[in-house]
C-alpha positions in Angstrom: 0.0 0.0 0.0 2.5 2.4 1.0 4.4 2.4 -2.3 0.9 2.6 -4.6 0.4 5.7 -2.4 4.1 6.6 -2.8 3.3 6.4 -6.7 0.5 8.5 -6.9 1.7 11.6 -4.9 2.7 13.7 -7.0 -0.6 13.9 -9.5 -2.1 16.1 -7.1 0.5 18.9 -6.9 1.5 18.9 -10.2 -2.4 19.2 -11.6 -2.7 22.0 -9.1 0.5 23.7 -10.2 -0.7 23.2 -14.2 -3.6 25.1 -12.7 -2.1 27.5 -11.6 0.3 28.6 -14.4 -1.9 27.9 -17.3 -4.8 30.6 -18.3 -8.2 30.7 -17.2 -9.3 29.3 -20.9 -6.6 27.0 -21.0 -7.2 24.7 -17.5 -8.7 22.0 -19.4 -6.6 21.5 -22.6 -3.8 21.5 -20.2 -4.8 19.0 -17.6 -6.4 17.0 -20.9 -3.3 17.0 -22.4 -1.2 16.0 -19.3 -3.4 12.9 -18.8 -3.1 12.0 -22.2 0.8 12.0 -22.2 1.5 10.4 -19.0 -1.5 7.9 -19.8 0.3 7.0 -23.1 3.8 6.8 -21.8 3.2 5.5 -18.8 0.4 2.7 -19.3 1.1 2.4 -22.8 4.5 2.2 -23.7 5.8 1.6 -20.3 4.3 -2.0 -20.1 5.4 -2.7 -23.8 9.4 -1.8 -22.9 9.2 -3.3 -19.7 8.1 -6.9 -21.2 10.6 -6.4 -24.5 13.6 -5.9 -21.8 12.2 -8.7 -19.9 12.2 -10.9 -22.7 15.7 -10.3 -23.7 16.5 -10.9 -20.2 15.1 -14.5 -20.2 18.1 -16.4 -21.1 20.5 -14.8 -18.8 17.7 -14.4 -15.8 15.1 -17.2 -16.2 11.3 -16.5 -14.7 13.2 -13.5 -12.7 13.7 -11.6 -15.9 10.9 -9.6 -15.2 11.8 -8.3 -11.5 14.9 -7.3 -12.9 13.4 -5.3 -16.1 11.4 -3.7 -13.4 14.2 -2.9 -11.8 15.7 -1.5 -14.8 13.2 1.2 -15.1 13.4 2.5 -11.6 15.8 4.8 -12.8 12.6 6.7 -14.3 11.5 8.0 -11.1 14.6 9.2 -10.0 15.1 11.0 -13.5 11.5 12.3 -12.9 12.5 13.7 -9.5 15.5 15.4 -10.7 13.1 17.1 -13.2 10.5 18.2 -10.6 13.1 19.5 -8.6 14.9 21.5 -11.3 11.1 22.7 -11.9 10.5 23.8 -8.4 13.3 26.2 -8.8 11.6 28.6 -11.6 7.6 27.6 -9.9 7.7 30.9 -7.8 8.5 33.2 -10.7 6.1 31.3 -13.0 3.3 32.0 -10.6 4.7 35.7 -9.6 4.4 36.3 -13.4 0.8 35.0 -13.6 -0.3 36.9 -10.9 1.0 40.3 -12.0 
């Protein structure tokens, strides 16, 4: 439970900051176009390249290929983090210029 809450924490602060800096006409494209993306990629493509790595990992790995082509793509979520954080850094100006 703790890490399928760990997973979904950060979909409430980051609709709320495309909220924010997005225009008054533009709230529902945005958030629209946020779900789509991270929808595609993420339930999409994500399973897809995680079962093509696990597959090539068969011969070397046996039926614990997949834990470790799970493994593999952990590096995602720290990548994302680094991201967010860079974000954070230019939020308060984003804001300050919206609220001007």
């Amino acid at each position: 439970a703790i890490p399928g809450a760990a997973y979904t924490c950060y979909v409430g602060p980051v609709n709320a900051v495309i909220q924010l800096i997005v225009g008054l006409r533009m709230r529902a494209t945005a958030i629209a176009l946020f779900l789509m993306i991270t929808n595609l990629v993420g339930m999409g493509l994500g399973p897809f390249l995680v079962g093509m790595v696990s597959d090539f990992m068969v011969s070397r790995f046996g039926h614990e290929s997949l834990r470790y082509s799970m493994l593999v793509f952990l590096f995602i979520y720290v990548w994302a983090a680094f991201h967010f954080f860079r974000a954070g850094k230019y939020l308060r100006e984003d804001l300050g210029a919206q609220y001007r």
